[in-house]
SETIFI-882294 format. One record per residue: residue number from 1; x, y, z of N, C-alpha, C in turn. Coordinates in pm, whole numbers, always signed. Layout:
REM SETIFI-882294
{kelo NUM, {X, Y, Z}, {X, Y, Z}, {X, Y, Z}}
...
//
This chain:
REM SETIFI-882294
{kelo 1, {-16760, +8891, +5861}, {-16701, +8761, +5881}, {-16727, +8677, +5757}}
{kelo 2, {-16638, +8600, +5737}, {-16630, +8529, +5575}, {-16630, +8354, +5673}}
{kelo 3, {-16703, +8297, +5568}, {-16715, +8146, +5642}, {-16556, +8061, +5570}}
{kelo 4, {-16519, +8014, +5612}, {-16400, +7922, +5567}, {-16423, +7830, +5518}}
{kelo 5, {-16340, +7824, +5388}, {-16377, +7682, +5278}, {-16355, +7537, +5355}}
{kelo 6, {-16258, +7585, +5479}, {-16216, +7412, +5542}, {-16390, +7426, +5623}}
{kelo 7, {-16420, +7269, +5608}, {-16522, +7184, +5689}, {-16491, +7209, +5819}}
{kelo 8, {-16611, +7221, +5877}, {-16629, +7197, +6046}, {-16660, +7080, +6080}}
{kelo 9, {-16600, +6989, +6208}, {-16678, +6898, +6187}, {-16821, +6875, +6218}}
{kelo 10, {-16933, +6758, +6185}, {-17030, +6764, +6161}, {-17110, +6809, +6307}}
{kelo 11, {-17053, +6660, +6383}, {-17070, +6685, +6528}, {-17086, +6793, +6586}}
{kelo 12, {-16972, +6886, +6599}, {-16903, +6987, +6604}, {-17009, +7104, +6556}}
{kelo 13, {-17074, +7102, +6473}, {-17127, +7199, +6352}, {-17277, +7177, +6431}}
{kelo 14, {-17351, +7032, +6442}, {-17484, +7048, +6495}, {-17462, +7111, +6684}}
{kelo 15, {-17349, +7098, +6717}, {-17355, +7118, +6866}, {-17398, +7276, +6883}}
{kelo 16, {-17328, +7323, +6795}, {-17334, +7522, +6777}, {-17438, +7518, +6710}}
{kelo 17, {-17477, +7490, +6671}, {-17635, +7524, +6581}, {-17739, +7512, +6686}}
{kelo 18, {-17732, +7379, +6743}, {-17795, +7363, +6855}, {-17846, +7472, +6983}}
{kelo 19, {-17680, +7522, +6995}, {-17629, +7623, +7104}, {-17733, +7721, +7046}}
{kelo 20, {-17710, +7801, +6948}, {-17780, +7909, +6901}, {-17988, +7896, +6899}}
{kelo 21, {-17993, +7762, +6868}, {-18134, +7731, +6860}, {-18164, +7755, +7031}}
{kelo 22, {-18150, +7747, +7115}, {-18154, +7714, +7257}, {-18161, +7881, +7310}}
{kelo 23, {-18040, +7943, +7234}, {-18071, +8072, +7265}, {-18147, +8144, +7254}}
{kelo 24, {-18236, +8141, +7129}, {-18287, +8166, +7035}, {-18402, +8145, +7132}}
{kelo 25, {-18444, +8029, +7214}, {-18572, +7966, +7241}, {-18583, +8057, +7398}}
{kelo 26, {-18469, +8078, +7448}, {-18448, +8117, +7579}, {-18475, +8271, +7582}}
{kelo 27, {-18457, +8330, +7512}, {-18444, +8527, +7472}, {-18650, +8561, +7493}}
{kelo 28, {-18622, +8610, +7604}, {-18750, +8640, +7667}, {-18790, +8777, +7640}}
{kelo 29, {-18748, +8847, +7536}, {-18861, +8968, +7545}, {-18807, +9053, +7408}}
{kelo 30, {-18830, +9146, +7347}, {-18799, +9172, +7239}, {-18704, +9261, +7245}}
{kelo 31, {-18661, +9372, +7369}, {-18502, +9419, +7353}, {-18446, +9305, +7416}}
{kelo 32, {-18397, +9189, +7457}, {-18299, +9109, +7471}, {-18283, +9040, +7322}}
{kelo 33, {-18410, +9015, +7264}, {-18396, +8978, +7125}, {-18294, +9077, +7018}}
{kelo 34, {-18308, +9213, +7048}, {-18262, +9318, +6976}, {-18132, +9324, +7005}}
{kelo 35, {-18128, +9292, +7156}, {-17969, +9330, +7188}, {-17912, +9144, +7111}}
{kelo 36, {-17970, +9045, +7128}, {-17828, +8965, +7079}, {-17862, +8955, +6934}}
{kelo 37, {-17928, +8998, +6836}, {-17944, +9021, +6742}, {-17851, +9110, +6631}}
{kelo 38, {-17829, +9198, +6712}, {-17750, +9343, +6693}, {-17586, +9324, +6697}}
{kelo 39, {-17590, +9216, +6808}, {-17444, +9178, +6834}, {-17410, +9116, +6759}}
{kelo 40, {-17465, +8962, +6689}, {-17443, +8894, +6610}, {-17488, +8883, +6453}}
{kelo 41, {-17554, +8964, +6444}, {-17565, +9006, +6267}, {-17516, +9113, +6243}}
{kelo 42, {-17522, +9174, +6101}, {-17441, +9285, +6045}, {-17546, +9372, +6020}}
{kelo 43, {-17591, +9479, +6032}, {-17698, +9556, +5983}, {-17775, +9536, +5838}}
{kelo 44, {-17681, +9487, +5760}, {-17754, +9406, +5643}, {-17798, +9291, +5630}}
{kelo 45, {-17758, +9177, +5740}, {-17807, +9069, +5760}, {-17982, +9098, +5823}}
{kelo 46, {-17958, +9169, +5943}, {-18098, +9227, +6024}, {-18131, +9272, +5915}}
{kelo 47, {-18149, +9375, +5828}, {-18220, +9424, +5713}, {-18251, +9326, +5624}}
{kelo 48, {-18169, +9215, +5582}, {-18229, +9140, +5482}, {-18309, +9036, +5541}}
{kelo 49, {-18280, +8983, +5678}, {-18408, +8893, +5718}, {-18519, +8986, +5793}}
{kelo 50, {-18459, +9078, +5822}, {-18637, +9152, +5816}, {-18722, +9168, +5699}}
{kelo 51, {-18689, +9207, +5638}, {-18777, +9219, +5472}, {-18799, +9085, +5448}}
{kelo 52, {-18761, +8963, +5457}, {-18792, +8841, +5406}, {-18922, +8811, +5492}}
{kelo 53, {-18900, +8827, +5647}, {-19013, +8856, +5708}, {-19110, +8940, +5713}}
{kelo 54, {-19107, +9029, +5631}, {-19172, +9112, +5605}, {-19225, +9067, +5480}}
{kelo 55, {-19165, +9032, +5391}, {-19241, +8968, +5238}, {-19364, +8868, +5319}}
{kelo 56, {-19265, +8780, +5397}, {-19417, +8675, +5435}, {-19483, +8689, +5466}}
{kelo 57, {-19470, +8813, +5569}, {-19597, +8861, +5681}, {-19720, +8967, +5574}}
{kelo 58, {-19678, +9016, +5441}, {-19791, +9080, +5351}, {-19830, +9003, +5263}}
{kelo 59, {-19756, +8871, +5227}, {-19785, +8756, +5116}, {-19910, +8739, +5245}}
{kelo 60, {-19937, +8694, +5341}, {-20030, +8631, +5422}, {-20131, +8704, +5447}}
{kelo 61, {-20102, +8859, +5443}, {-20212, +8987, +5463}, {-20290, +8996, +5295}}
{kelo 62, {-20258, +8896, +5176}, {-20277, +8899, +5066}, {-20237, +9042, +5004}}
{kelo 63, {-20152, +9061, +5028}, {-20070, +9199, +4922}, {-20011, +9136, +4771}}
{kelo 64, {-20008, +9203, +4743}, {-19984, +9141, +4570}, {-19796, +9216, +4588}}
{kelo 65, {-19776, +9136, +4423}, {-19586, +9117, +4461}, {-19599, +9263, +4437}}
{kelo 66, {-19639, +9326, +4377}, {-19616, +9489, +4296}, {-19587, +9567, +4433}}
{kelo 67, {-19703, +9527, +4509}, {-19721, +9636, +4651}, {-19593, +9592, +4708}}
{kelo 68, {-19545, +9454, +4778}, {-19483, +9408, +4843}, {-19340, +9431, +4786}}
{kelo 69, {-19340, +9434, +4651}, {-19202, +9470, +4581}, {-19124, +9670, +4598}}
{kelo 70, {-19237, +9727, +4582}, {-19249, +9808, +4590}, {-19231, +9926, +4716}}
{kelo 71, {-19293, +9898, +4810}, {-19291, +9907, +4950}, {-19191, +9871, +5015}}
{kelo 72, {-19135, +9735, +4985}, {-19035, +9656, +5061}, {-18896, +9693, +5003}}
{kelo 73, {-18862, +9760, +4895}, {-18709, +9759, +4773}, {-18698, +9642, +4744}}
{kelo 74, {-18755, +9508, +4711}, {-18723, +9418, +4696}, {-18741, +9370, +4521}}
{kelo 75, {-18683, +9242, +4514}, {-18753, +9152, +4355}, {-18840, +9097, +4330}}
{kelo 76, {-18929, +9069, +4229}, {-19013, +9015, +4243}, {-18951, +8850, +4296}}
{kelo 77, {-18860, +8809, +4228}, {-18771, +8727, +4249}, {-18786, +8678, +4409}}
{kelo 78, {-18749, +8802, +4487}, {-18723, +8765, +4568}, {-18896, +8698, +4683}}
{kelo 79, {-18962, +8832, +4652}, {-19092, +8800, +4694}, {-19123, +8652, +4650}}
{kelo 80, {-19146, +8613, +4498}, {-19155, +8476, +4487}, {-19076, +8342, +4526}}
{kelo 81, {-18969, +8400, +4581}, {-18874, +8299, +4663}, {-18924, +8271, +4825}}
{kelo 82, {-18998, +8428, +4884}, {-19018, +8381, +5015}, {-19182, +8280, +4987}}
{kelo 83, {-19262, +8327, +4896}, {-19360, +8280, +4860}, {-19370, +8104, +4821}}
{kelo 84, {-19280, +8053, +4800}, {-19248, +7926, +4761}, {-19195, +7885, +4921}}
{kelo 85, {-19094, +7901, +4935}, {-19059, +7908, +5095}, {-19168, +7839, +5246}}
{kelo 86, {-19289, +7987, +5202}, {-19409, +7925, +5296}, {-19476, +7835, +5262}}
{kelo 87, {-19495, +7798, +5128}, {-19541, +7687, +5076}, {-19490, +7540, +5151}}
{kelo 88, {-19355, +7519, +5111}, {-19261, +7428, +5149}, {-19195, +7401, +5283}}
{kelo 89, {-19160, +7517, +5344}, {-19141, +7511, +5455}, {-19197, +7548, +5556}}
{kelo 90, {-19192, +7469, +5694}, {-19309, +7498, +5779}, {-19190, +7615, +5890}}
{kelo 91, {-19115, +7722, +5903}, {-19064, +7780, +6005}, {-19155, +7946, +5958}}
{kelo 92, {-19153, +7956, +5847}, {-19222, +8112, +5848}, {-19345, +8084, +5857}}
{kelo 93, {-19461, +7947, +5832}, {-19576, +7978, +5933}, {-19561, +7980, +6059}}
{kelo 94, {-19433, +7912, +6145}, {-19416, +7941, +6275}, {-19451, +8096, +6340}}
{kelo 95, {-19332, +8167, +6241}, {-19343, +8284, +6249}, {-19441, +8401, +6222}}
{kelo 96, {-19506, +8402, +6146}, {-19622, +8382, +6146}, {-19759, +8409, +6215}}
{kelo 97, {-19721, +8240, +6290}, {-19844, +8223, +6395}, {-19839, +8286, +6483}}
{kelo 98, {-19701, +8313, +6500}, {-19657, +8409, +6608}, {-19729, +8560, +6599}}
{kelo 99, {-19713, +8607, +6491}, {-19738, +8754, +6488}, {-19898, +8757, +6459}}
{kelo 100, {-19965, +8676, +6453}, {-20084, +8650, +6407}, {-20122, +8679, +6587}}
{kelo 101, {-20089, +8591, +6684}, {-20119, +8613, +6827}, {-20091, +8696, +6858}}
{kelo 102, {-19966, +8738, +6803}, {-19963, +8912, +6917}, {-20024, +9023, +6874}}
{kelo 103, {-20055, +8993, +6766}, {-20175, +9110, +6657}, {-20309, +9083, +6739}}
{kelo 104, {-20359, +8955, +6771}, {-20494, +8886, +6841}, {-20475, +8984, +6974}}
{kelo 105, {-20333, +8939, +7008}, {-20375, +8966, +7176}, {-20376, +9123, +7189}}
{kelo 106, {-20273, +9141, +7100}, {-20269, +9328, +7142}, {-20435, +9372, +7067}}
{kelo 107, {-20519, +9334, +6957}, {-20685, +9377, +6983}, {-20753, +9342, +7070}}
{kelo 108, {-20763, +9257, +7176}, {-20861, +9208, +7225}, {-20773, +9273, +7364}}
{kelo 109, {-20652, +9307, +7424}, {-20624, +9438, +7493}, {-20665, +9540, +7527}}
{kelo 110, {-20657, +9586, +7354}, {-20753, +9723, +7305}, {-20875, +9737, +7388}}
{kelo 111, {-20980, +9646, +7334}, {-21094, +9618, +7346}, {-21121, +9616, +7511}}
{kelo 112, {-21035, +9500, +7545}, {-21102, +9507, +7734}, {-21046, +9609, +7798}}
{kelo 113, {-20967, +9715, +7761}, {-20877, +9791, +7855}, {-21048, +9928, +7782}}
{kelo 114, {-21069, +9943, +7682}, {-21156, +10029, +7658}, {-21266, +9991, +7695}}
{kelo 115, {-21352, +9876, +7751}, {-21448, +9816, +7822}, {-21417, +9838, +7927}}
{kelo 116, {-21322, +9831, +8022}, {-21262, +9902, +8186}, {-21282, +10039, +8185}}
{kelo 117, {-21209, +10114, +8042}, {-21256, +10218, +8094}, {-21416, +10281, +8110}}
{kelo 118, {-21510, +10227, +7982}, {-21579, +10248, +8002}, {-21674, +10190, +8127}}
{kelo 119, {-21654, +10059, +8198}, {-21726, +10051, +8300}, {-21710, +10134, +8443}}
{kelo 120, {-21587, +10213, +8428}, {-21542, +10308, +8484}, {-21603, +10458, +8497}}
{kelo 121, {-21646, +10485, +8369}, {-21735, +10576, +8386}, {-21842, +10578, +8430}}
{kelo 122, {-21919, +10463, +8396}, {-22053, +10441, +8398}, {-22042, +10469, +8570}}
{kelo 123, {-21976, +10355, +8656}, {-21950, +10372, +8813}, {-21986, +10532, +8818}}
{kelo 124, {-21854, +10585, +8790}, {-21839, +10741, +8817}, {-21963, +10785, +8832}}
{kelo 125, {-21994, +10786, +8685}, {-22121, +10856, +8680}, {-22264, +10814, +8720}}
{kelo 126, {-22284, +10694, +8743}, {-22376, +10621, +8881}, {-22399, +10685, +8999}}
{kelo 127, {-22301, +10735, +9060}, {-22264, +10749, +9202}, {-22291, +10865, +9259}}
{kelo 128, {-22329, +10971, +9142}, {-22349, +11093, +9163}, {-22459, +11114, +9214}}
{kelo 129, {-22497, +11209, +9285}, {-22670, +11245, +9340}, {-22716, +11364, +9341}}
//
């Protein structure tokens, strides 16, 4: 899809932006995310804002541009564009904070589901005579 040189109007223009932000806020789980994702970008769109998210998410793990350039197919260019980006704008620490919690929650998962099991044994093996 090619955007058209004629203007939308403005009104008009924040109402759909809006629409999409709302959706965006409403998409409860990560295949509903995938499925309207899939529908509405082009496989190179999904590929190029994944890697942008992906530049930010190893700029923050402190990876240097070489690794991140390297690893990712990207520019340095480009790495230093998302790098300025988090500086300035506050939506990729959103994002971010986000993956920062589900990294938290899925270890501390880990951890109590392997503390169950082990208090599980211990029982087991208590009980014996």
């Amino acid at each position: 899809m090619q955007l058209s040189k004629s203007k939308v109007n403005p009104n008009l223009k924040r109402q759909i932006h809006n629409l999409l932000y709302q959706v965006i806020a409403d998409i409860k789980d990560t295949k509903e995310a995938k499925e309207f994702v899939e529908s509405f970008l082009t496989k190179t769109e999904v590929d190029m804002a994944s890697r942008r998210l992906g530049i930010a998410y190893y700029l923050s793990k402190g990876r240097t541009y070489a690794n991140i350039k390297n690893n990712l197919a990207v520019s340095s260019a480009t790495v230093s564009s998302i790098a300025e980006q988090m500086r300035a704008q506050k939506g990729t620490q959103i994002a971010l904070n986000k993956i920062n919690a589900n990294e938290w929650a899925d270890k501390w998962a880990e951890k109590i589901s392997k503390l169950v099991k082990g208090m599980g044994n211990k029982s087991k093996g208590g009980s014996r005579s």
